[in-house]
N, C-alpha and C positions, 0 to 999 in steps of 0.2 A: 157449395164447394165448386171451384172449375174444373172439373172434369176434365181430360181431353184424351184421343185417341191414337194411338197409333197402329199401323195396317204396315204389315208385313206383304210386301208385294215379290212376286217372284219373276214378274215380266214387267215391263215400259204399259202395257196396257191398264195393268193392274192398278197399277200407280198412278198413272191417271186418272181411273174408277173412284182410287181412296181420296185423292183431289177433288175429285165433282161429289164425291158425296159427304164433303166435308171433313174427313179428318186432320187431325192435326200434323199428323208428320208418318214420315214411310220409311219405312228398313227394309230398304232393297237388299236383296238376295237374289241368288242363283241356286241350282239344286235344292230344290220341296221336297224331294225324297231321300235327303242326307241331313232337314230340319235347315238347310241354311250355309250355300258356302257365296265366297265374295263373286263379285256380278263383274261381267267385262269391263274396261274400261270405255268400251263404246255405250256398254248398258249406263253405266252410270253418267256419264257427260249427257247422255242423252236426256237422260232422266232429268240431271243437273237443267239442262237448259230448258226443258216443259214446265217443270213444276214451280210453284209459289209457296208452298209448304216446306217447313222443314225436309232434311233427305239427309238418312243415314244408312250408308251401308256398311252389310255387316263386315269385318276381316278374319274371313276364316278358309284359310286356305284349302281343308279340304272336310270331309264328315269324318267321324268315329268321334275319337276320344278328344279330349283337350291337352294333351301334351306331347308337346311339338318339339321339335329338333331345329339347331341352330340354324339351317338350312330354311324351312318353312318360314322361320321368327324374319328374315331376312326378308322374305317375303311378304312376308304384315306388315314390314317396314316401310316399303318401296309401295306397296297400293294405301296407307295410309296417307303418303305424298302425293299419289295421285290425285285423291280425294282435294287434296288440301290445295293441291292447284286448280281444281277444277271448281269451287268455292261452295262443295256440299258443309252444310251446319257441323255434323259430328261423323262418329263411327261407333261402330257395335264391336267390341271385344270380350277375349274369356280366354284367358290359359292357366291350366290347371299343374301344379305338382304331380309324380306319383303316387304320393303318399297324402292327394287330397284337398290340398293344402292350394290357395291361390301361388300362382309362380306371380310373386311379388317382385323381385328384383323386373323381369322381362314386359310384367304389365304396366312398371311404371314408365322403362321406356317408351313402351306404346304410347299410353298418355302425354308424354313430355314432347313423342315425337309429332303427335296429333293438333296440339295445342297453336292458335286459338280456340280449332275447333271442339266440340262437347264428346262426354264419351261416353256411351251404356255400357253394363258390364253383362253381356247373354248370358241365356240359361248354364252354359260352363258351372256356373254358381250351384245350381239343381245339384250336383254330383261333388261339390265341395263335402267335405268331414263334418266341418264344424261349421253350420252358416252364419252364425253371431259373430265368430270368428272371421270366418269369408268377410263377411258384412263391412268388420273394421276396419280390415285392410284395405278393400277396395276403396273406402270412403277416406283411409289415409293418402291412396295415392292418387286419388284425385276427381276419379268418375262422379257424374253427375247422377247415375241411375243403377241401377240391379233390376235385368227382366229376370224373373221366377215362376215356378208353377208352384211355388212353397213345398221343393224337393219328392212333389208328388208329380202320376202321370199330366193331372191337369190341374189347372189354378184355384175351382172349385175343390177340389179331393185335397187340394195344400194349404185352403184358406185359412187354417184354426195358424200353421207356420206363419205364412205374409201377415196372419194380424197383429202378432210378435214382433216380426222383422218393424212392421211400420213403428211399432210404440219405440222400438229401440233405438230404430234411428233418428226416431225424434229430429225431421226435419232435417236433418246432415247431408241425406241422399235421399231422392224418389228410388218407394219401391213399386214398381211396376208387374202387376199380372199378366202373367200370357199363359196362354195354350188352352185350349178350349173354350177360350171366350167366347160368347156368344152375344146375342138379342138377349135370347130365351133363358139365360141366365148373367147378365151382366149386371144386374140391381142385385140377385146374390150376392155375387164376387165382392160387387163394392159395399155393400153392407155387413160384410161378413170379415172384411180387410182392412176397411179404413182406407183404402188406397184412393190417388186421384187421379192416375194416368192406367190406361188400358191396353194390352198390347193383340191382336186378332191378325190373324190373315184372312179369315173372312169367307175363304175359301169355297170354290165350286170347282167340278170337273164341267169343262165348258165340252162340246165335242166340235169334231174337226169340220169344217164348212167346205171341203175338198166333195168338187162332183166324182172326180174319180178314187176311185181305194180299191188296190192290190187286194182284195181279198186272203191269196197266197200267204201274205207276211203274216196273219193272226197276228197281230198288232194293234193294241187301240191307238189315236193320232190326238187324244183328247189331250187339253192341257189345264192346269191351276190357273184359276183365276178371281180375281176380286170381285165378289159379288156387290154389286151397289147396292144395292136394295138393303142386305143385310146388315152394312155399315150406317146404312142413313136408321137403320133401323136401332141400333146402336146408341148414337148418337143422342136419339129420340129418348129411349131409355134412361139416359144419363141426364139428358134434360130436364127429366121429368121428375127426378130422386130428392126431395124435399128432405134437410137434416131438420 
């Protein structure tokens, strides 16, 4: 099977780590501590202009929940044209109903407004009602993907769900595991799912390389980072998974 990976990066450095240690494509992000909101416009052009890999970032205007006001939608609108001018592959979308339900009318505009470029639908999906439901929709309106933890805290704990989701969708849409992916369990995940794409951040607390530090502030200065090692390590793993 091709395997391939993608690295959830939260800085330009990141991103380039997931590049040198081969992964397949990056879901740039801003805010790690919110799971994931959209990245500057400088983040991303910047990004746009290093990388050789796919680059999708995500459009989510800010954390908590997935349902959003005419206002915000307005705003997914306008950075999804950023994106599109700036000539990243796709983007990462998810809005949800109250009542659970994908807000299909507003994600199809997304899609429609996106297009040529590709679209995931994020974890949003996790906190959907129904996910076979979820699952339809999204795949009627046109995304190319579903990231999932299989409605649990991590991909492993959801696996028995994503191996459902893959049978059903029977090739319509990739479904794509994320959250807790590891090395140390990535032959797990994909033998327990069926799935072919991986989604990880990879993540490290790197610490701050500043000779001076305030003491005063009791503040840590450390920040997320893409650890190399653990993606090439990944990789390796995937490589190695004989059906």
């Amino acid at each position: 099977m091709d395997y391939r990976l993608e690295i959830c990066a939260f800085n330009l450095p990141s991103a380039l780590i997931a590049q040198q240690a081969g992964a397949d494509r990056v879901e740039l992000c801003a805010g790690p501590e919110e799971g994931g909101t959209t990245p500057s416009p400088g983040l991303i052009r910047t990004a746009r202009e290093n990388l050789r890999i796919a680059l999708y970032p995500i459009i989510r205007p800010r954390g908590g929940d997935f349902l959003y006001s005419e206002e915000e939608f307005r705003v997914m609108l306008r950075d999804i044209e950023y994106c599109k001018q700036v000539g990243c592959n796709g983007v990462v979308i998810g809005m949800l109903q109250a009542d659970g339900s994908i807000d299909k009318a507003r994600c199809a505009r997304l899609v429609e407004s996106a297009y040529p470029l590709g679209v995931t639908f994020h974890r949003a999906f996790d906190w959907a009602a129904n996910p076979f439901e979820a699952m339809e929709t999204i795949i009627g309106i046109g995304c190319e993907r579903i990231l999932t933890s299989g409605q649990r805290p991590t991909a492993e704990e959801g696996a028995a769900l994503i191996d459902q989701l893959v049978r059903e969708a029977d090739d319509r849409i990739v479904i794509m595991p994320g959250s807790g992916v590891r090395a140390v369990n990535i032959v797990n995940v994909a033998e327990k799912t069926g799935a072919a794409e991986f989604h990880t951040s990879a993540r490290v607390q790197q610490a701050s390389v500043m000779e001076y530090v305030n003491a005063a502030m009791k503040e840590s200065q450390s920040m997320v980072m893409a650890a190399e090692e653990e993606i090439r390590k990944i990789k390796e793993q995937l490589a190695a998974i004989t059906v």
